[in-house]
C-alpha positions in Angstrom: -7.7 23.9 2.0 -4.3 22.5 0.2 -0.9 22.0 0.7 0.5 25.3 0.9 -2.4 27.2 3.2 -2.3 24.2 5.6 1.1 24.9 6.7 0.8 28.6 6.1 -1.6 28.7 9.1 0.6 26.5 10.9 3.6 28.0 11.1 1.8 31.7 12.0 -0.5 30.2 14.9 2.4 28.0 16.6 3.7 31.6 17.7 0.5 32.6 19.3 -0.8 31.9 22.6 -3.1 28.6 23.4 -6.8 29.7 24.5 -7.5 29.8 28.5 -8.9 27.4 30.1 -10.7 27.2 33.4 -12.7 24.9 35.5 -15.2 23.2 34.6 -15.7 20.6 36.9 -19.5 21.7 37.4 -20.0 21.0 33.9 -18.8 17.5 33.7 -20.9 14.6 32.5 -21.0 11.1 33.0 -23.1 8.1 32.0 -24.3 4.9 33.5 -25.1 2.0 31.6 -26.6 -0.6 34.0 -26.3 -4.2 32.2 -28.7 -5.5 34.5 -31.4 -3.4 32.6 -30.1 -3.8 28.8 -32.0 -6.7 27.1 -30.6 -5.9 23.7 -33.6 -4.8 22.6 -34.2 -8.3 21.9 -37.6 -7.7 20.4 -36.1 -5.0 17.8 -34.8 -5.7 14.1 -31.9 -3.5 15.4 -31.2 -2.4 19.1 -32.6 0.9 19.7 -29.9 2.7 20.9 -27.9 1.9 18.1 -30.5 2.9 15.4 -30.5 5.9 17.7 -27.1 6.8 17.0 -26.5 6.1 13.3 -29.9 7.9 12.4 -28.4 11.0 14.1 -24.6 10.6 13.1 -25.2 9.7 9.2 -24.5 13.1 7.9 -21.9 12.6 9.5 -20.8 8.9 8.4 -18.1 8.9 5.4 -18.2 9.2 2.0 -15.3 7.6 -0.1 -13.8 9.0 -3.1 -13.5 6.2 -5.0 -11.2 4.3 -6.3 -9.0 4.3 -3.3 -5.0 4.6 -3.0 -2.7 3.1 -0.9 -0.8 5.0 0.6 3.2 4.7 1.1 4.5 2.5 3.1 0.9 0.5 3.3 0.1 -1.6 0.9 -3.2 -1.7 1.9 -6.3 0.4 3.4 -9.2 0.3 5.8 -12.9 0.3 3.7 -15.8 -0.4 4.8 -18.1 1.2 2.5 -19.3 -2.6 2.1 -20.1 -3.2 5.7 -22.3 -0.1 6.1 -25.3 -2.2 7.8 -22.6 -4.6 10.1 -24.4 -3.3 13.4 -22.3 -6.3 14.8 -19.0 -4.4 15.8 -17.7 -0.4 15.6 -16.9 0.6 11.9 -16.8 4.0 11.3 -20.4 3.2 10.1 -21.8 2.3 13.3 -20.6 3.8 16.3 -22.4 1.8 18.8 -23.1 -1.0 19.0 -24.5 -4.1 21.2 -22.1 -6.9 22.3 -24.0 -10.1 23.6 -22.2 -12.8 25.3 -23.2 -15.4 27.9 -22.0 -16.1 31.2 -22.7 -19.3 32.9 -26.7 -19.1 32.5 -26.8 -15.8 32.4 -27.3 -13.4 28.4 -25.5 -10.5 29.3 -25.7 -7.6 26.6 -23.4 -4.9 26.6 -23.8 -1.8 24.7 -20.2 -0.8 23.7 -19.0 3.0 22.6 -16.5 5.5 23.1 -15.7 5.5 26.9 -14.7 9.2 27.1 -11.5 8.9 29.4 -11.2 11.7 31.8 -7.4 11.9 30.5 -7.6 10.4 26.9 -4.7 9.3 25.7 -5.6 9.3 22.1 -5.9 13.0 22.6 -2.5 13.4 24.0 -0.7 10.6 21.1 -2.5 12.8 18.4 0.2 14.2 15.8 -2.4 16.0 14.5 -4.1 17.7 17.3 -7.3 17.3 16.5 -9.1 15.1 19.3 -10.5 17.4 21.5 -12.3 17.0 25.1 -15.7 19.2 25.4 -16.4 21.4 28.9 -19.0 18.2 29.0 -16.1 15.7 28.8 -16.9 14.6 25.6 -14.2 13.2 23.4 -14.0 14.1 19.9 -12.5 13.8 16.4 -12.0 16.5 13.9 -13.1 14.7 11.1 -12.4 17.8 8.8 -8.8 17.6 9.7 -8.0 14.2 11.2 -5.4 12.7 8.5 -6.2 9.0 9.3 -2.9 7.6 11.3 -5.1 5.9 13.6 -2.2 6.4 16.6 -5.5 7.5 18.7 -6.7 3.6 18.1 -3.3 2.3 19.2 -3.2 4.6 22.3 -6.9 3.4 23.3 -7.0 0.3 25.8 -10.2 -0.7 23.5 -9.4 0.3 20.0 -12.6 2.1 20.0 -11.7 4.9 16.8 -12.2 3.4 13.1 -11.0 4.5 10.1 -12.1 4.7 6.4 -9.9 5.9 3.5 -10.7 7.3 1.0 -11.5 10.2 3.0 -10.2 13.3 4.5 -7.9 16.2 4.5 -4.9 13.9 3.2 -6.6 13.6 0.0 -5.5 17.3 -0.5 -2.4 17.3 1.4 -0.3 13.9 0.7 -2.4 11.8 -0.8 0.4 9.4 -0.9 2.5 9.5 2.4 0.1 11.2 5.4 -2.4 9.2 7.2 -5.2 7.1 5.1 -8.5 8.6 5.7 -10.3 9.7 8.8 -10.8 7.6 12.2 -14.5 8.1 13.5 -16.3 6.9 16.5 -18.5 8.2 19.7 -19.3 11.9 20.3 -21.1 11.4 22.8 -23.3 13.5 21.3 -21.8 17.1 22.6 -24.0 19.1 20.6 -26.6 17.8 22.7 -25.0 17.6 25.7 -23.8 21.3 24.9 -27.4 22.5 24.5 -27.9 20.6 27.7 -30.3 17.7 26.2 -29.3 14.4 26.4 -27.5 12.0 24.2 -29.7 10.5 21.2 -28.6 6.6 23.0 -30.4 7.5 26.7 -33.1 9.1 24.8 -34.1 5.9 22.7 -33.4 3.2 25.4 -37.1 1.5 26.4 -35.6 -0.1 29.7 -34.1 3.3 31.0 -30.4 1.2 30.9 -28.4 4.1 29.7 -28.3 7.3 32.0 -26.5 10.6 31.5 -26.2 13.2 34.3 -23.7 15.2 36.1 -20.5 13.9 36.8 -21.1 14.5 40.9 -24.3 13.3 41.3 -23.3 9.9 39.1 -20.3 9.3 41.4 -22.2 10.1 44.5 -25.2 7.3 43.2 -22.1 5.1 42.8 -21.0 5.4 46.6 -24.0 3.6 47.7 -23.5 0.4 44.2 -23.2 -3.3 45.6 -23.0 -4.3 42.3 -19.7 -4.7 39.7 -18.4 -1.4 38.3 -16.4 -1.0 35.5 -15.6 2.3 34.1 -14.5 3.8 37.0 -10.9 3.6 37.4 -10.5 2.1 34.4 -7.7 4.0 31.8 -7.1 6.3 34.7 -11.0 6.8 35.0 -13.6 7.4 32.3 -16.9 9.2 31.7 -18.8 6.1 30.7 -19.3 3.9 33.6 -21.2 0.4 33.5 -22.7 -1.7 36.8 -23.5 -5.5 36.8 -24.6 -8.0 39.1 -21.9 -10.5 36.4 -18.2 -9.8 37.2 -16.4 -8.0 34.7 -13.6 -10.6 34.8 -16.4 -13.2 33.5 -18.3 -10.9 31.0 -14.4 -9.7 29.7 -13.4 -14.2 29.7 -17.2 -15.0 27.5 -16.0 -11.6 25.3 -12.6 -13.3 24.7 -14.0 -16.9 24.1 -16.7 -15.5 21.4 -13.7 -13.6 19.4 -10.5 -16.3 20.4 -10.9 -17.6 16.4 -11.0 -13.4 14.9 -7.5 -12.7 13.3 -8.7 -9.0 13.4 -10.6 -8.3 17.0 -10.6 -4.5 16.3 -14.1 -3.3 16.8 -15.1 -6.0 19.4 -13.5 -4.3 22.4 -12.6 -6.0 25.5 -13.8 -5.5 29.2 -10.4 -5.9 31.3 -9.1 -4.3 33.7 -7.1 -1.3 32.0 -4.0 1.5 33.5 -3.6 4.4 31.8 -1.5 3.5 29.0 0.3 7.0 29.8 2.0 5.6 32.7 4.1 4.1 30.4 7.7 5.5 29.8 7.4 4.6 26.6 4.5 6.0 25.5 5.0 8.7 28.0 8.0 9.5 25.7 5.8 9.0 22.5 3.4 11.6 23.3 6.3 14.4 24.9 8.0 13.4 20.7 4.9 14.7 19.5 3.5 17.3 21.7 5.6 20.3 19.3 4.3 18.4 15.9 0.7 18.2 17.6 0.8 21.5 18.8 2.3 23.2 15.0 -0.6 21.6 13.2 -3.2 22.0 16.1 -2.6 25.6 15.9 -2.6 25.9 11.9 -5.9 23.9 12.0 -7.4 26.9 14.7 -6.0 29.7 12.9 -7.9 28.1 9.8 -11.1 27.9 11.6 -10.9 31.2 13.1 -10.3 32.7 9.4 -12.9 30.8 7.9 -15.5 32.4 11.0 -13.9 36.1 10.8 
């Protein structure tokens, strides 16, 4: 699609009416990741659950058109074409991965993803419109239309999306001013989940640490938890739930001491305790700003996909 069809579909679809929606509670999913359990699949070359997810995802992973522009006013861009095999952090390469830190005695592993907030903020600070939220709960990118300005990384507590130039709808569009590639991360695998299977991560995991079911019977098997919970309440609560016998507050210090010499500490999120950052006037403000850009485009991009189907 280029320039001129882009906004052709916009402007016709911001004067038609939004689909329905209706409730889905029944449908929800959530996940439980018990660190108690997760040994990091110390035996492994590669921790299971990770291997897991880029064998399933790298159709999906991107691929660069090289040499790469910067784009105005950066000066420079996000590649990691040369850190493809880093299973160490999130690139948009590797969208899970294992963090290992230790507390007091203790070797606490932490598989580390998308958290899939119940009320994403990086959906709502789109410009674009084109992070959606599945009847499953899953959060997830357009990466067909997603122009790369990474405000869903800067509205996440964790900084959990990644981008790659190079890539993307702004290549045909403004090559020089929009965006700067395509931000990528956890699907939670809603294909599956649609199809009612589970995710690719639970699937692989040999010590049965990873656990998708529905949302009510997660939260009423938390009820009875002596043990930490994080995940909870945590950006206004989130799909992705993890239960410890360590405290959080010590796992989130040990995660803080390994990275306190990293200039750059995006893909090694955090574990503290998070509010919703739209609580915030600010950003409150921020996302009301773009709610009319978000919703122009967003409609232009369905009215494209609809034509494409019909």
């Amino acid at each position: 699609m280029d320039r001129r069809s882009f906004f052709k579909f916009s402007a016709v679809a911001a004067s038609s009416p939004l689909f329905a929606t209706s409730n889905l509670e029944d449908k929800k999913i959530m996940s439980i990741i018990d660190l108690d359990l997760c040994d990091g699949c110390k035996n492994e070359p590669i921790p299971l659950c990770v291997k897991a997810c880029r064998d399933k995802n790298e159709p999906n992973f991107p691929r660069p058109q090289n040499p790469i522009m910067p784009y105005f006013p950066q000066t420079k861009f996000e590649d990691y074409q040369n850190q493809k095999d880093n299973i160490n952090r999130l690139t948009p390469y590797n969208w899970t991965f294992v963090e290992s830190v230790k507390v007091g005695q203790k070797e606490v592993f932490i598989p580390r993803r998308c958290m899939h907030c119940d009320n994403p903020p990086c959906q709502k600070l789109c410009p674009f419109g084109v992070i959606s939220k599945s009847d499953e709960g899953a959060v997830d990118i357009d990466k067909n239309f997603c122009f790369g300005g990474a405000k869903c990384r800067d509205a996440c507590p964790w900084q959990i999306p990644q981008r790659q130039a190079g890539v993307g709808i702004y290549l045909k569009i403004a090559p020089k001013l929009a965006g700067g590639g395509v931000m990528y991360k956890c699907d939670m695998c809603a294909d599956l989940l649609a199809k009612n299977e589970k995710p690719k991560c639970q699937i692989s995991c040999p010590k049965n640490a990873i656990i998708f079911d529905k949302k009510e019977r997660i939260l009423e098997r938390l009820k009875d938890e002596k043990r930490e919970i994080y995940g909870l309440n945590e950006n206004g609560g989130t799909s992705t739930v993890y239960i410890s016998s360590v405290k959080f507050e010590d796992i989130d210090m040990a995660i803080s001491q390994k990275y306190k010499d990293k200039q750059n500490k995006v893909g090694t999120p955090h574990m503290s305790r998070v509010d919703s950052p739209l609580k915030d006037s600010t950003t409150l403000a921020t996302a009301t700003l773009l709610a009319p850009i978000a919703g122009l485009i967003g409609a232009g991009i369905a009215a494209y996909k609809a034509g494409k189907k019909g």
